[in-house]
N, C-alpha and C positions, 0 to 999 in steps of 0.2 A: 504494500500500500504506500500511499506516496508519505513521502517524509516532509516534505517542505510543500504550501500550496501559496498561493498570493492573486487576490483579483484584486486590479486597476482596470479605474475608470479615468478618463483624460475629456476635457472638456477643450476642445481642439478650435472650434467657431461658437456664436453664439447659439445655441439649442443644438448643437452637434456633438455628440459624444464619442470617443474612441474609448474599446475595452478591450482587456487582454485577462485571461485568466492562466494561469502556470503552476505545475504541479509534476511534481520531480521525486522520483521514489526508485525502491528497486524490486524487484518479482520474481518467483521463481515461475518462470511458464510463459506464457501469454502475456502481451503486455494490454491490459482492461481498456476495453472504447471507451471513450469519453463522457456518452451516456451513459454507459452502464455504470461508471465512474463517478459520474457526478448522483448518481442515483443514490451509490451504494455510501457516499459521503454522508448525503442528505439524512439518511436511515441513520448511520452513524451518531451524527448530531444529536438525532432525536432521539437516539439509545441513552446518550450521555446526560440527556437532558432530564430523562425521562429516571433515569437511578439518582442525580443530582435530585430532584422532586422529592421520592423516593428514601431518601438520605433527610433530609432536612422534617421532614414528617414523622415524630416520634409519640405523637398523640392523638387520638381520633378526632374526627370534625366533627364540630358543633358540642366536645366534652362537655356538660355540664347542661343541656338544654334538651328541652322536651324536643322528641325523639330521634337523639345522640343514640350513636353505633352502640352494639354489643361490646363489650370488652374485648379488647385483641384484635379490633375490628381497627386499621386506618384506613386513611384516606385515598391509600394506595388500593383498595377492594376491586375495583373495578379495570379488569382485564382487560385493555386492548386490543387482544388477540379475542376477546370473548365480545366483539360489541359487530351487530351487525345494521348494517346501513342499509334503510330501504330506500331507494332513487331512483325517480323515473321523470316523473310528469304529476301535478295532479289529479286527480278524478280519473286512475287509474286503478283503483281497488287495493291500494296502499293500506289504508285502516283497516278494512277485512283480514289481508295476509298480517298484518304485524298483531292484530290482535289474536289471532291463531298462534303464531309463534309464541307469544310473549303470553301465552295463559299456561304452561305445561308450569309445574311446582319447581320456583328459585330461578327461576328466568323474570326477567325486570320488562317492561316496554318504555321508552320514551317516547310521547309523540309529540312533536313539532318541536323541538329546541330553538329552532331556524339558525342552526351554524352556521350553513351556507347562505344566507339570508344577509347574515354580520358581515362575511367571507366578502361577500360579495359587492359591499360597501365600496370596497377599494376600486374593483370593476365598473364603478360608477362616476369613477372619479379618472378612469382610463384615459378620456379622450379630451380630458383639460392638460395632461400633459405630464400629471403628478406622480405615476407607474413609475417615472426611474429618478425621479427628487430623493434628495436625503435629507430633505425636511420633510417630507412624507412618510408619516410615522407606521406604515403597512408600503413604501416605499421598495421596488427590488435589490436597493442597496446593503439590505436589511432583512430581507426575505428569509436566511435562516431562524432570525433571532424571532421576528414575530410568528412565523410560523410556531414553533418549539412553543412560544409564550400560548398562543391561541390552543395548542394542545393541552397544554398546563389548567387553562380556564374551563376546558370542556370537562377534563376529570373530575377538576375542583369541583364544579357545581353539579356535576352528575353523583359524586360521589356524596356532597348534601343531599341532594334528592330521594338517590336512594342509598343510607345510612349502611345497609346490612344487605347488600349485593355479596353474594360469594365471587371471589375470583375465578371457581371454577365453571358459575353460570352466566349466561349469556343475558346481554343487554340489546335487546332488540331495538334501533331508533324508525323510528319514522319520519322522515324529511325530505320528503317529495318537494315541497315549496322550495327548500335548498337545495337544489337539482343543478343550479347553474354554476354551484362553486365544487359540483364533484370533485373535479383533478385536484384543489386545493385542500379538500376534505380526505381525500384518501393520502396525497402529499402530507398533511399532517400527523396520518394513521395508518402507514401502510403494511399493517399487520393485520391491520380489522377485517370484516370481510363484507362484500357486496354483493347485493340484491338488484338486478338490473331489471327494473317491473314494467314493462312495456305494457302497451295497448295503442289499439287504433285511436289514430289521430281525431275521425269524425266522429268517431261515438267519444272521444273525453270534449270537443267542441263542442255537442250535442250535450254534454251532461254540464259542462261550465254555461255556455248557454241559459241552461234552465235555473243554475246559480244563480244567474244575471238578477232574474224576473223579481221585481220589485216586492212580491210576497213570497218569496222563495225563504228557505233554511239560512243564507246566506244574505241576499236584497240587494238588489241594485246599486244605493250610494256605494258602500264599500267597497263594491267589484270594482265598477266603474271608476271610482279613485285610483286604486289600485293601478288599472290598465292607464291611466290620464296619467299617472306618475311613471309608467316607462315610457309614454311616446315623449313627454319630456327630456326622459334622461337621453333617448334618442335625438332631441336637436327640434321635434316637432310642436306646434303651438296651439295647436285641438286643447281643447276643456273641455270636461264631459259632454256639456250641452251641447257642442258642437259636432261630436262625431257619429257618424251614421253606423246602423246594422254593420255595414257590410266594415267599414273601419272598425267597428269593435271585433268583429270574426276573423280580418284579418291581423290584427294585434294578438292573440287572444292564440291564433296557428304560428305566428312568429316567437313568441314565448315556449311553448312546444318545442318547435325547433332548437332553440336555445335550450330549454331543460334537458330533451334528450340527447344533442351531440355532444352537451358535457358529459352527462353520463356516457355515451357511447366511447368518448376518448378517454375518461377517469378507468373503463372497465379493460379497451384493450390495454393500459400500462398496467393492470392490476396483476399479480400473480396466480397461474393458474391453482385451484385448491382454493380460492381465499374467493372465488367469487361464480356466480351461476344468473344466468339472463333466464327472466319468465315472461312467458307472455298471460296479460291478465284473459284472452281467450280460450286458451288452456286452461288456466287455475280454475277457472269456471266450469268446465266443462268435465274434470276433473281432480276435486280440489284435494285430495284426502292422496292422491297419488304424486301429485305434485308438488305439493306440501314435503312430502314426505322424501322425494325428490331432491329439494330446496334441503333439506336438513341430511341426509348424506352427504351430500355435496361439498356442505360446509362444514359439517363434523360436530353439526351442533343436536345435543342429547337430549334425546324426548323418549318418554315411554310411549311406544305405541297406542295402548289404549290410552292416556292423557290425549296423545294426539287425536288421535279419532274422535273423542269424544270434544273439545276444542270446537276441530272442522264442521261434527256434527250443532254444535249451539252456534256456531255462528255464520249458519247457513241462512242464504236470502231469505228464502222459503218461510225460514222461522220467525222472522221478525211482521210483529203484529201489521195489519192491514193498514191502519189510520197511521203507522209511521214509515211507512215507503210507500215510493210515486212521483208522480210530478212536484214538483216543487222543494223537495223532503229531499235529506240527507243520502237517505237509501232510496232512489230512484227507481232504476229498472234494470240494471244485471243482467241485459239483454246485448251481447253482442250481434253489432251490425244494426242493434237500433235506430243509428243513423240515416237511413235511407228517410224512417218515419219522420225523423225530427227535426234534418235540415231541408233548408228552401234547394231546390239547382244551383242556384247563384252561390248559397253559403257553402254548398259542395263542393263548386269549381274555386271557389278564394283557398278552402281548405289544401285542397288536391294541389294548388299550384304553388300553394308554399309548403308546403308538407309534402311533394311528390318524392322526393328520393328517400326518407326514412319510408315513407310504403310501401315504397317498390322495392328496398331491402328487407324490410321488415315483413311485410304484407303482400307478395310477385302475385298471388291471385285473385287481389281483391281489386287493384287496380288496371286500367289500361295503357 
């Protein structure tokens, strides 16, 4: 491994940077690619940072306060080889599978922490120019030292959370919403393991859609906020009131995009064993097999019957009449719904920003 490393940055014109990074060592074998190199650096880091944590922690969180860990219990409980990431897309049946996972006895669930949400703060600040500042305190001048810190803050408060997490059981997260800062997510944890929860692009349009509708589980102003605050950050000057159907549907399939080719590029750097792609068409159609699929894969321990019995309570099916449908949380769990629910036009805006994840994803549903 290298003995000596050094990155210089040189400011050569004004807004013009020259960089050079240098790293001199000796090996017995193979001399390591550069990528793989600076990968296997990065992991280093975050070993060292991650036992420095680890070191300095001699006493349980929240000692002394209503409900403070078991005895023997630190802060260090919760295993990052034991925490699995579900990411995709919204209103891809995320809540159904993490809640299946995360019910088997000493398995945790989180749902929505919005890591990637935070992560991605800095992503919003990309195109003002602040990415390679070093007065930019999430800065890439600086990219190991926050990364490491942002992993530090995600244990600390998970491990508040939940107090009495065994290390040897699994932390299921759910954070669909934080889709767009996967590579950074998994960059910070790349021991953890991933869930890459696909589904058709017009039935999750169709199902945010119906989030929209002003008496929905969800409502109008907050969607609508929401999507008004990306086309902003994109450069655009629409405010809710201003923009049509067809501009909200196609914001609404650009976001899509962006949630899943994060994920799609966070999953192929991911190692293999540490990670498995579902499609929610599948889960559906088979959920007790897939499921179960899903937990081989990752090597994460359920008892069978736990399981089954899970899959079986949290079956569409079972959930009372008056709380799934239109408007409601739990909608319709009908793949290909979509034909019903979108106009022509909200198909073709879909299809032509979303066409290459379908036609990878999906070669026979589209033309």
């Amino acid at each position: 491994m290298p003995a000596y490393r050094n990155h210089t940055v040189l400011e050569i014109a004004r807004g013009v940077r020259a960089f050079f990074t240098l790293a001199v060592g000796v090996t017995r074998g193979e001399v390591p690619d550069p990528d793989v190199l600076q990968g296997t650096l990065r992991a280093e880091r975050l070993a060292r940072a991650e036992r420095g944590l680890r070191t300095q922690r001699s006493v349980p969180v929240n000692a002394g306060k209503a409900g403070a860990p078991e005895a023997g219990v630190t802060s260090g409980s919760i295993n990052p080889e034991k925490m699995v990431w579900i990411l995709g897309s919204p209103r891809t049946g995320s809540t159904w599978l993490s809640e299946i996972l995360g019910e088997p006895r000493g398995h945790a669930l989180w749902k929505e922490p919005f890591f990637g949400v935070v992560l991605n703060f800095r992503n919003n600040l990309a195109h003002r120019g602040y990415i390679n500042s070093k007065q930019f305190l999430l800065g890439e001048p600086y990219r190991d030292v926050w990364v490491a810190s942002m992993r530090r803050l995600f244990l600390d408060v998970g491990q508040a959370k939940f107090p009495n997490i065994s290390p040897r059981h699994h932390l299921i997260i759910k954070e669909p919403n934080g889709s767009m800062s996967a590579p950074l997510i998994l960059e910070a944890f790349p021991e953890s393991k991933l869930i890459f929860l696909m589904r058709d692009s017009r039935d999750v349009m169709a199902s945010l859609l119906d989030a929209a509708q002003n008496d929905s589980w969800y409502g109008y102003d907050k969607f609508e906020a929401s999507v008004a605050e990306a086309v902003r950050r994109g450069g655009g000057s629409d405010t809710p009131l201003d923009r049509s159907d067809d501009e909200l549907v196609g914001q609404l399939a650009r976001n899509y995009v962006n949630n899943v080719s994060a994920v799609k590029e966070a999953y192929a750097r991911h190692p293999e064993g540490a990670k498995v792609m579902i499609r929610y068409e599948d889960l559906r159609a088979a959920p007790r097999d897939c499921v179960s699929y899903i937990c081989d894969s990752l090597g994460i321990e359920v008892d069978s019957e736990q399981l089954g019995q899970a899959v079986e309570r949290r079956a569409f099916e079972r959930i009372p009449q008056e709380h799934r449908g239109q408007g409601k949380f739990h909608r319709k769990a009908t793949p290909g719904g979509w034909r019903e629910d979108l106009t022509p036009a909200q198909v073709r805006v879909v299809e032509e920003i979303t066409g290459p994840l379908l036609r990878e994803f999906y070669p026979d549903s589209i033309q």
